[in-house]
C-alpha positions in Angstrom: 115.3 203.6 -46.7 116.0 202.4 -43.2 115.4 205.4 -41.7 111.9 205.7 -43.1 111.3 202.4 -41.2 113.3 202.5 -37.9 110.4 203.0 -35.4 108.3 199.6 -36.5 111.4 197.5 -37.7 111.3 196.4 -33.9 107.7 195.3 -34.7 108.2 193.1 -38.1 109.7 189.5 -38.2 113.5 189.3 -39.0 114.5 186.1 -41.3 117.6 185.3 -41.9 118.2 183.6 -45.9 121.8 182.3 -46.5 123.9 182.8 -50.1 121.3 181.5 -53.0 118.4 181.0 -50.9 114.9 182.3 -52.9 113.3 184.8 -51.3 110.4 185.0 -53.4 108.9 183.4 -56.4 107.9 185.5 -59.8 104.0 185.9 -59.0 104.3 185.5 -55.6 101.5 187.5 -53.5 103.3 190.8 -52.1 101.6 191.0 -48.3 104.5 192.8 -46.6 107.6 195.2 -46.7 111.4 193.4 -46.8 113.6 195.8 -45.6 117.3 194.4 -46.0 119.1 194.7 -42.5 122.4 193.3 -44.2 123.5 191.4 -46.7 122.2 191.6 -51.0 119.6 190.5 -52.8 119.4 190.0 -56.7 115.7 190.3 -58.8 115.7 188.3 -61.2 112.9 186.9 -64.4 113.8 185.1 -67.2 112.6 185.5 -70.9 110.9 182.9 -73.4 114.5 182.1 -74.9 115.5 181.1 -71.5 118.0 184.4 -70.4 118.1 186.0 -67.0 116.9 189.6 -67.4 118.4 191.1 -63.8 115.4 193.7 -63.3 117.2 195.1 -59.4 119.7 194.1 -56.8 119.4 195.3 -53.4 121.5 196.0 -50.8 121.6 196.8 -46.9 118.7 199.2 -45.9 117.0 198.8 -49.5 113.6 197.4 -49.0 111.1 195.6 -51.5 107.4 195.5 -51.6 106.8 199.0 -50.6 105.4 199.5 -54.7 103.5 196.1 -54.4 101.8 196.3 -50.9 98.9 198.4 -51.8 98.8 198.0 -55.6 95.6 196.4 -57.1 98.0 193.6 -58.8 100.2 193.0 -55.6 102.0 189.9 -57.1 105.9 190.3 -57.7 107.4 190.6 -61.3 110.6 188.7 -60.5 112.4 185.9 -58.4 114.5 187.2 -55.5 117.9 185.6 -54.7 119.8 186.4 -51.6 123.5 186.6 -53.3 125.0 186.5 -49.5 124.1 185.7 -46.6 121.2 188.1 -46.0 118.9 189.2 -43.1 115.3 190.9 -43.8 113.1 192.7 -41.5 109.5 191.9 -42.6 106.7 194.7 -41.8 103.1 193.4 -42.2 100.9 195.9 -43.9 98.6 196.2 -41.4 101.7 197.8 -39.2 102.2 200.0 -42.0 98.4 201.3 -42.3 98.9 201.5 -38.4 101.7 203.5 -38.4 100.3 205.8 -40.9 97.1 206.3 -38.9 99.2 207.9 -36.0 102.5 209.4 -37.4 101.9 211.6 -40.2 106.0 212.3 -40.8 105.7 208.2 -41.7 103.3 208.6 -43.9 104.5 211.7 -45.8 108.5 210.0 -45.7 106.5 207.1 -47.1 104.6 208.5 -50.0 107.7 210.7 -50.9 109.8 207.1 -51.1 107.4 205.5 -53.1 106.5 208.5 -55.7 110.1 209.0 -56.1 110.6 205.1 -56.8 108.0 206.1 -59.5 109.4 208.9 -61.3 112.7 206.8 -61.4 110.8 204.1 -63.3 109.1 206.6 -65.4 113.0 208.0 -66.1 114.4 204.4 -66.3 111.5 204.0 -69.1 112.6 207.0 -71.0 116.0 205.3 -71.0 115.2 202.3 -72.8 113.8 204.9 -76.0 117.8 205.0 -76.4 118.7 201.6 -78.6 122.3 203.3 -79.0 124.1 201.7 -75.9 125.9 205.2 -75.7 123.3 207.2 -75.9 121.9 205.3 -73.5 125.2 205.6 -71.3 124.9 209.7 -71.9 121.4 209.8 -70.6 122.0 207.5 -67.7 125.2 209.9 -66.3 123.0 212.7 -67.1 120.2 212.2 -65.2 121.0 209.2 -62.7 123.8 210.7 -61.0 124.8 212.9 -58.7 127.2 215.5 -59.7 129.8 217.5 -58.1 130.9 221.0 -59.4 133.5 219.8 -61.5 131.4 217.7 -63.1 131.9 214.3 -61.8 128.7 211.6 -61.9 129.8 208.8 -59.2 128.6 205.4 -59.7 128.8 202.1 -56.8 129.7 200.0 -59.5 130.0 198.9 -63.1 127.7 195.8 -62.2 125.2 197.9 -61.0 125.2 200.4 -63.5 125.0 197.7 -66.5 121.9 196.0 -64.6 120.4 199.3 -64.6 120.7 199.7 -68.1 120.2 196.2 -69.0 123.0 195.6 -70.4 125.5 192.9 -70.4 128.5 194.2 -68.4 131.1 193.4 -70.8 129.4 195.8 -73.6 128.9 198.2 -70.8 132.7 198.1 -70.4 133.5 198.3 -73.5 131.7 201.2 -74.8 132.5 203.3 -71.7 136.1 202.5 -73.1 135.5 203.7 -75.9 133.7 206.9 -75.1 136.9 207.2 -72.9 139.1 207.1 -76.3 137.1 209.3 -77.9 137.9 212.0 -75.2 133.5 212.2 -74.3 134.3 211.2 -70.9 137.4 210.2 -68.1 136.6 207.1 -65.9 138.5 207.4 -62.3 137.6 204.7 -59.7 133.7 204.9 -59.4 133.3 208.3 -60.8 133.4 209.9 -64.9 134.0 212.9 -65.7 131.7 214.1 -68.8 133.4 215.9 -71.1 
C-alpha cells in the first residue's frame, strides 16, 4: 500500500503513538488516510455481552481510512490500538483529491486498492455463510491464499488467520489439527498443503 502513497507521504503529518495508545475511537469522524510507516495496529469493537470482536490488524505500509474518506457515513466501525510502538503518516483528503486531479496513475492505483479492499469484504462476507469452522477453514485456503504449483496456500500467521475468520485462535488451532489428522491438509511453518 505504501507504494500507492510514496509521492504525498512527504506532504501528510507523521505521529508517532507508543504500545496501547488509541488511535481512534468507534464513531470517530474519518477526515484522512493513516498509512502505517512502522509498527501494528489492532481494530477492535466490542459486542452487547461485553467481548472484543478483533474486526483487522495492521501492519507496516497498511493504511486505514482509504474506504471511509469519501463514504457518505465516514465514521469508523472500530477502536484502533497501536499494539507497538507505531508511527502513521496522515494524508488529508484534500491532498488526496489534489493528487488525483494531476496524476492519473494515483488515481487509477487508488481506485484499484480500494475496489479490491471491496471484493475482499464481499468474499470475507461469503465466508461467514460457512458456520462449520472447517468449512470455513476450506474456503478461506481456497480463496485467500496464494498458491504455489504444488499446492501450497502460505499464511503470516495463525493470529492473523483466526482474526480473519473470527475465530478464537485456540479453536482455529485445533481444527486445523485435526484436519491435519484426518490427512485433508499438511501444516509446515506458515504454509498447508491441501490435500
Amino acid at each position: 500500500m505504501k507504494n500507492i502513497y510514496q509521492e504525498i507521504i512527504d506532504k501528510g503529518i507523521i505521529i508517532n503513538y507508543k504500545r496501547n495508545e488509541v488511535i481512534f475511537n468507534e464513531h470517530d469522524l474519518c477526515e484522512k488516510i493513516g498509512i502505517i510507516l512502522d509498527g501494528k495496529i489492532k481494530i477492535s469493537s466490542f459486542s452487547n455481552e461485553g467481548n472484543e470482536v478483533i474486526i483487522n490488524l495492521l501492519e507496516t505500509n497498511d493504511c486505514f481510512g482509504d474506504l471511509l474518506l469519501f463514504s457518505s457515513n465516514p465514521y469508523y466501525y472500530g477502536c484502533a490500538i497501536a499494539l507497538s510502538n507505531t508511527v502513521v503518516c496522515y494524508i488529508s483528503k484534500k491532498i488526496i483529491l489534489e493528487t488525483m486531479n494531476t496524476n492519473i496513475l494515483f488515481l487509477t492505483a487508488f481506485l484499484r486498492s480500494i475496489t479490491d479492499k471491496g471484493v475482499q469484504l464481499k468474499q470475507k462476507n461469503k465466508l461467514f455463510a460457512y458456520k462449520n469452522i472447517e468449512e470455513r477453514i476450506t474456503y478461506y485456503l481456497y480463496q485467500y491464499l496464494k498458491k504455489d504449483e504444488n499446492d501450497y496456500v502460505y499464511y503470516k500467521s495463525i493470529t492473523n488467520m483466526a482474526s480473519f475468520l473470527s475465530l478464537p485462535r485456540p479453536s482455529l488451532s485445533r481444527s486445523l489439527h485435526k484436519m491435519e489428522r484426518e490427512n485433508k491438509i499438511i501444516i509446515e511453518k506458515n504454509k498447508i498443503k491441501l490435500l
